[in-house]
matplotlib code that plots the C-alpha trace (Angstrom):
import matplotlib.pyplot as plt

x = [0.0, 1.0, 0.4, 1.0, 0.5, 0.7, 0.4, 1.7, 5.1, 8.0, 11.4, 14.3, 17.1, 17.2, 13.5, 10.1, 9.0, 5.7, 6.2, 4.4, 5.7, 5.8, 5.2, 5.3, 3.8, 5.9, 8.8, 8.9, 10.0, 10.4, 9.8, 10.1, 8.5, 6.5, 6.1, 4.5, 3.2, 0.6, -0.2, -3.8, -5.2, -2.9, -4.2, -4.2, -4.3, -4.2, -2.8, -3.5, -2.7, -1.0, 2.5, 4.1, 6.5, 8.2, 6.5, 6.8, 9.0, 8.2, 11.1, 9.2, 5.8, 4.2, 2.1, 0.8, 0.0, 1.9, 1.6, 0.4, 1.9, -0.9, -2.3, -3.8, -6.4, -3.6, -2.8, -2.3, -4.7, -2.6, -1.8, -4.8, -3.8, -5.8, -3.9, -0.5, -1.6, -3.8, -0.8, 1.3, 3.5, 4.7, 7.2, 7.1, 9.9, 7.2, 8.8, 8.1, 8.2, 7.9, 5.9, 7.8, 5.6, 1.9, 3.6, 5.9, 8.3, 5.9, 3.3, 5.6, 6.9, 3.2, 1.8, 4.8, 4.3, 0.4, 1.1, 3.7, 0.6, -1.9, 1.4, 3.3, 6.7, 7.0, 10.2, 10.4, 13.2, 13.4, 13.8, 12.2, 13.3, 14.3, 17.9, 18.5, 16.1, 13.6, 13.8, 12.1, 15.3, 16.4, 19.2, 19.3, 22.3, 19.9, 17.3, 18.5, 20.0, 17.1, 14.5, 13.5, 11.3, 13.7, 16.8, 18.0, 17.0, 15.3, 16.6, 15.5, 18.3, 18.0, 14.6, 13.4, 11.6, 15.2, 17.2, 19.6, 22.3, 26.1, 28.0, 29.9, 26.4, 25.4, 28.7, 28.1, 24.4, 25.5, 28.5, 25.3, 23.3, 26.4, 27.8, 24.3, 23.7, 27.1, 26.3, 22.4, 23.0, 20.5, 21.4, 22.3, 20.9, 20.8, 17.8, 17.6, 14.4, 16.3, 14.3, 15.5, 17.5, 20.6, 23.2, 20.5, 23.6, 26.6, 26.4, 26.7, 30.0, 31.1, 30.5, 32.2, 34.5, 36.0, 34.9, 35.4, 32.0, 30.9, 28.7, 26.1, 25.3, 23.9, 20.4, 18.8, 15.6, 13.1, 15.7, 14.2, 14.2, 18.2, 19.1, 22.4, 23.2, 22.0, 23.7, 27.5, 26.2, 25.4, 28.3, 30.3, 29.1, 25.8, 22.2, 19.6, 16.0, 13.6, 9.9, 6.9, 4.9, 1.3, 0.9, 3.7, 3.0, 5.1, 7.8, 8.7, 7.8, 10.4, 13.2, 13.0, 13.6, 16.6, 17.9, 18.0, 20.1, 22.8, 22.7, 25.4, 23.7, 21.5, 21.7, 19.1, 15.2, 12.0, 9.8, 6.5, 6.1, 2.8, 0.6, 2.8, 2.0, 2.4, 3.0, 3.3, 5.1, 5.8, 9.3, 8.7, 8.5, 4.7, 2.2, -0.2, -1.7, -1.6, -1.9, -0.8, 0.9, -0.4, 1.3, -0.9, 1.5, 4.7, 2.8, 1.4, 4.6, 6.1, 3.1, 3.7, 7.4, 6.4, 3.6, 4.5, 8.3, 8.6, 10.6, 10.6, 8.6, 12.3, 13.9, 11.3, 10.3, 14.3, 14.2, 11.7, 12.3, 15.7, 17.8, 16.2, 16.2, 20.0, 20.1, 18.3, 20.0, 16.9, 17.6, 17.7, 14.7, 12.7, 13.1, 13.3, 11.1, 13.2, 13.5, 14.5, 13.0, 10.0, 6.7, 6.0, 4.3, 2.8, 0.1, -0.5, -3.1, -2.7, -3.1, -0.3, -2.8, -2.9, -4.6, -3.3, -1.1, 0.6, 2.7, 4.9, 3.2, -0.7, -3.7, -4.1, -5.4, -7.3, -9.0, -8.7, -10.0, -9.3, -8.9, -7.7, -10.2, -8.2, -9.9, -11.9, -11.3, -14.3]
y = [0.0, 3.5, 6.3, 10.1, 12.0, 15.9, 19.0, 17.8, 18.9, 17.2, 17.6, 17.2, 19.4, 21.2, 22.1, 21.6, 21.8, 21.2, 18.5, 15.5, 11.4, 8.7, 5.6, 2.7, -0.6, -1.3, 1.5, 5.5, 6.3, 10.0, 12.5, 16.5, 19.7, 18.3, 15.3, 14.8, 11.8, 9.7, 6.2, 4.3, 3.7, 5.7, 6.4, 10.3, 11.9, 15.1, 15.8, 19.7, 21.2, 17.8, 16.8, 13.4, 11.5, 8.6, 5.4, 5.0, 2.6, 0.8, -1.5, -2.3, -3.9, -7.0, -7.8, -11.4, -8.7, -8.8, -8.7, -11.7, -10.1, -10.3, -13.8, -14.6, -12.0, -9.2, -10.4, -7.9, -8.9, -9.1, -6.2, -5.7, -5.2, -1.5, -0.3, 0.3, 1.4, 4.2, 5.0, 5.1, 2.6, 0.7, -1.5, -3.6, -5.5, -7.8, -9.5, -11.7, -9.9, -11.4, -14.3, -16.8, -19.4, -19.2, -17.0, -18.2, -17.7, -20.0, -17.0, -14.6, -15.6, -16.5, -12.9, -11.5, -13.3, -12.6, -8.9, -8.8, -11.2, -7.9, -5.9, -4.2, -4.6, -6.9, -8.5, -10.3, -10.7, -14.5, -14.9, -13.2, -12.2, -15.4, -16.9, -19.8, -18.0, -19.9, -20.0, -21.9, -23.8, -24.5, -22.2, -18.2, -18.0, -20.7, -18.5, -15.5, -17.1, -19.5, -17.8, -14.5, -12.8, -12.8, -10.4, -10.4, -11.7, -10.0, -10.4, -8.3, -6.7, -4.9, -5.9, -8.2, -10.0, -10.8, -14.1, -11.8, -13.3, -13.1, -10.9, -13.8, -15.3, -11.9, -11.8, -15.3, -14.6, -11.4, -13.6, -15.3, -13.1, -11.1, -14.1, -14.9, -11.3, -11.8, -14.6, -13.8, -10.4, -9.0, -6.7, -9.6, -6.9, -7.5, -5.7, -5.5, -4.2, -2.7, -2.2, 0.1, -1.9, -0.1, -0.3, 0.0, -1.0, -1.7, -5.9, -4.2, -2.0, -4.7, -6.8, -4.7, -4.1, -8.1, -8.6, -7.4, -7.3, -4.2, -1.6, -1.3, -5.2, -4.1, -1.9, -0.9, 0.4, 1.6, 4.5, 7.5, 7.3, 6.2, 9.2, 9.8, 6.5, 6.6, 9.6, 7.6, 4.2, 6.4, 9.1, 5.8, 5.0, 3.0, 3.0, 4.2, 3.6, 6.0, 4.5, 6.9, 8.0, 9.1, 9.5, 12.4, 13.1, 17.0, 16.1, 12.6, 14.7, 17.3, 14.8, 13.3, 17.2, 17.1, 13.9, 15.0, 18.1, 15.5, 12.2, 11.9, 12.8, 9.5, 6.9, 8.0, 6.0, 6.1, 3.3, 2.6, -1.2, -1.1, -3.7, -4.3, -4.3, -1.6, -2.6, -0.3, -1.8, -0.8, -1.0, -4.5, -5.2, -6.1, -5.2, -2.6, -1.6, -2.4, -0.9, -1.1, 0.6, 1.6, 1.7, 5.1, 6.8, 7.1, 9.5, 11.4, 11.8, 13.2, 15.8, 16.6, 17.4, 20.1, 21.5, 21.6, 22.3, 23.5, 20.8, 20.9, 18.3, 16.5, 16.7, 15.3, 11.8, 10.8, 8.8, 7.0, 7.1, 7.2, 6.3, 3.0, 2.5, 2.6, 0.9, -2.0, -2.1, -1.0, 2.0, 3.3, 1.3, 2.3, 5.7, 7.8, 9.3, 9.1, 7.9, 3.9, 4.2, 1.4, 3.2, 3.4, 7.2, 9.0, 11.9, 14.4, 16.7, 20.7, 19.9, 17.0, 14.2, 11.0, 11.3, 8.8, 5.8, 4.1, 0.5, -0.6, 1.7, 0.1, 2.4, 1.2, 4.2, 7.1, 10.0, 8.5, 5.4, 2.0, 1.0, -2.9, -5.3, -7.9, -11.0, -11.3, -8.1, -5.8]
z = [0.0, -0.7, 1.7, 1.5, 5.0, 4.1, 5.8, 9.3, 10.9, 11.4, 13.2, 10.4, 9.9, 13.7, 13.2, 12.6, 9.3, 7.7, 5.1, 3.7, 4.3, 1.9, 3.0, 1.0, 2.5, 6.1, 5.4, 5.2, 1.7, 1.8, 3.7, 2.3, 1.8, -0.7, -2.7, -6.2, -6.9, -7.8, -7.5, -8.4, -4.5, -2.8, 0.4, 1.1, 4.7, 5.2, 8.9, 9.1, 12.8, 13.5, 14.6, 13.4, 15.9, 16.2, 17.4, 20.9, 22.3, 25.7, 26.7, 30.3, 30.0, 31.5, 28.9, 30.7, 33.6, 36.8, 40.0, 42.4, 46.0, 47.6, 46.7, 43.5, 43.7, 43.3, 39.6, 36.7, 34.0, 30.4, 28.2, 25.9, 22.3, 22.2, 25.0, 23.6, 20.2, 22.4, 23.7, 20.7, 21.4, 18.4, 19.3, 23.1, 25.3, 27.5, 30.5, 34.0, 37.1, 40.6, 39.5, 37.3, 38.5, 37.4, 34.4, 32.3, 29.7, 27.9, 28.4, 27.6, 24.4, 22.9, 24.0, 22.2, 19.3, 19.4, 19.8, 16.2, 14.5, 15.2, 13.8, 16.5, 16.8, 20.1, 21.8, 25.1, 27.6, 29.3, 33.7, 36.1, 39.6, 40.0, 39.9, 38.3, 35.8, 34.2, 30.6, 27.6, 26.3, 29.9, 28.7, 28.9, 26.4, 24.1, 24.5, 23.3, 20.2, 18.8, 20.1, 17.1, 19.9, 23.0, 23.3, 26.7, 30.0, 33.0, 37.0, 40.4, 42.6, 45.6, 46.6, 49.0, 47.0, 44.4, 44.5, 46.5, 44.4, 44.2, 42.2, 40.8, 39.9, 38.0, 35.9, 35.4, 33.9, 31.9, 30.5, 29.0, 27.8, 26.3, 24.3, 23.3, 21.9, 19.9, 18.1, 17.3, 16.7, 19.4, 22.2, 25.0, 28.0, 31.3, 32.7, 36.2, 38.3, 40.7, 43.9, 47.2, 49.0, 50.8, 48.0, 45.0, 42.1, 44.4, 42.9, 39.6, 40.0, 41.6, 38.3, 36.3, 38.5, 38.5, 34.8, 31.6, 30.5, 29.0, 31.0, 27.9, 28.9, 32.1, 31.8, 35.4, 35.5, 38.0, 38.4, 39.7, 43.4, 43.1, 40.8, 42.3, 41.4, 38.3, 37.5, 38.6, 36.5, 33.0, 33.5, 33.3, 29.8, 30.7, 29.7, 32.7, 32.4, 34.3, 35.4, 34.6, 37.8, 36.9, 40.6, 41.0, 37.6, 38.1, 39.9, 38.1, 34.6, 36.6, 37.0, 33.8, 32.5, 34.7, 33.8, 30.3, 31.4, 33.2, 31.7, 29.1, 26.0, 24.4, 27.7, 29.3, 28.6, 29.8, 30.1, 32.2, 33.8, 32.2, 33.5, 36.2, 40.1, 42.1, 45.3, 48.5, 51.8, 54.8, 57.3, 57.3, 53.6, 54.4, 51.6, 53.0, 49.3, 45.5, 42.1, 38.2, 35.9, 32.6, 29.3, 28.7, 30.9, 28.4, 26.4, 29.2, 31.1, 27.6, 27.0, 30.9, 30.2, 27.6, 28.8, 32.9, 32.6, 28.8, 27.6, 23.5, 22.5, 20.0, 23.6, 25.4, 23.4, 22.8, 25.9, 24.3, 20.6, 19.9, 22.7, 23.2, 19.6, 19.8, 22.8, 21.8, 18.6, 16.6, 15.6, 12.7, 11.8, 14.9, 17.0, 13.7, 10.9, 8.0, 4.5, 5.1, 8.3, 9.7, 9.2, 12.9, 13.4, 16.0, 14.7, 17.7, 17.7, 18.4, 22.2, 21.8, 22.3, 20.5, 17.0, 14.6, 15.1, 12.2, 12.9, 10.4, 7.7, 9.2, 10.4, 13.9, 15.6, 13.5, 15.1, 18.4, 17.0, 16.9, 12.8, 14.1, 16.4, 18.5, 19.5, 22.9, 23.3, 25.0]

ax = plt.figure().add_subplot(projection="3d")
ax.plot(x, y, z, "-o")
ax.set_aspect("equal")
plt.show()
């Protein structure tokens, strides 16, 4: 299928410019001032008053839900396909959380690959919390290489509810997941939940202290309330990963403005733990309340960084365009609009809210309506 999109603004050559995008079937072809052409069913849409972005990119969401702290009635339903493409996210990194155990990698890996069938862009990350972590080979390092959909695998540090393991343990598992990224040509990340323990990424500079793997291999997230030592961990070349808080919506929106400010220019990423629990405890690590995250709140937290602490709208989505594009190897095909680039795009209204979604150069969202009906779903 051929598309035109004219009349909407984009950000090339250090500004916006209104200009009109080529897209032909899953791929931008052009993108310029203006294009002539004309093809029998073309597919014109004219995007007056609207501003095209990148797809979103959330490399943080439980799409077989999360949760399960407080007894099976605490679970996280699944990720409903509608929900990210509301959100504009176009391309998803699912994962387990604290519960390995009534979900799976099994889980994980099918959702994934249900999520590309309805044409997202989805990847998956194998473990959990745990340690051994459980995998679908039996293998992490198998995983990673015969497995299309997973890239890396997932562990907890810091947090009570972690395997608490050893340092030699962790170098041990990103020796894994490093080699395994080598020879399948996939990132090979380490992402660790990191919780708020005492010493939030002490096991990890002690890992790369008494290894030689690199520090892009290691990916923390859940950053926010350990900024100072996120701040040492990415002015030492590595990637940090910041959680949207719709709850503090100013000051985490605040922060993020900051970290832009600090953060050695393209490590820093935003992500949101969408359909994730949200678990509140007390002194004595007891639960005493529970919530979940939503996917919805990447674009919010973006729009929040413009409008409440005048952030310029290219600053503001990098952390969730570009930089994770690069740091999970997908960029330039994802976290771009640009001739060559996948036809993921974002069309935002005049008040920045979600118009238009395009995946891989297919209506999903138009208007503020759904264009694509997943099964079962209300």
């Amino acid at each position: 299928m051929i598309q035109l999109i004219k009349n909407v603004k984009v950000y090339r050559d250090g500004e916006w410019k209104l200009s009109e995008i080529l897209v032909a079937d899953k791929k931008i072809e052009k993108i310029a001032d203006h294009i002539e052409c004309s093809f029998e069913d073309m597919v014109v849409t004219d995007g007056k008053g609207m501003t095209a972005i990148p797809g979103y990119i959330d490399q943080h969401v439980h799409v077989c839900g999360g949760g399960g702290e407080g007894s099976f009635i605490t679970q996280v339903p699944p990720l409903k396909f509608s929900e990210p493409v509301k959100a504009g996210v176009t391309t998803i990194v699912g994962l387990l959380g604290t519960d390995g155990t009534t979900r799976s990698v099994r889980n994980l890996v099918a959702k994934t690959k249900a999520l590309k069938e309805f044409g997202l862009t989805a990847y998956c990350l194998t473990g959990n919390y745990n340690y051994p972590s459980p995998t679908l080979t039996g293998s992490v390092l198998d995983d990673i290489v015969f497995v299309d959909e997973i890239i890396g695998v997932k562990i907890a540090i810091a947090d009570h509810r972690s395997a608490n393991m050893t340092t030699e343990s962790l170098i041990k598992l990103a020796s894994d997941a490093r080699v395994a990224g080598m020879l399948s040509g996939k990132p090979g990340v380490v992402h660790l939940h990191t919780g708020s323990g005492k010493n939030p990424l002490g096991i990890v500079f002690e890992a790369l202290e008494n290894s030689e793997i690199p520090i892009a291999n290691f990916r923390p997230t859940h950053l926010a309330p350990k900024y100072e030592h996120a701040l040492k961990f990415a002015e030492m070349g590595g990637y940090v990963d910041f959680t949207c808080d719709p709850e503090d919506m100013y000051n985490r929106s605040g922060l993020l403005c900051k970290a832009l400010d600090e953060v050695p220019e393209g490590l820093m990423t935003l992500s949101t733990d969408s359909n994730g629990s949200l678990p509140v405890w007390n002194e004595k690590n007891e639960m005493i309340g529970i919530a979940a995250a939503s996917i919805s709140a990447l674009h919010e937290t973006i729009k929040a960084m413009v409008e409440m602490h005048n952030c310029p709208l290219e600053k503001a989505i990098k952390p969730a365009t570009e930089n994770v594009a690069k740091a999970l190897k997908l960029f330039p095909a994802k976290g771009t609009l640009a001739a060559g680039a996948d036809a993921d795009i974002v069309l935002l209204d005049e008040n920045l809210d979600i118009d238009s979604v395009y995946a891989m150069g297919k209506c999903m969202l138009k208007g503020g309506e759904m264009q694509v009906s997943a099964n079962f779903e209300i």
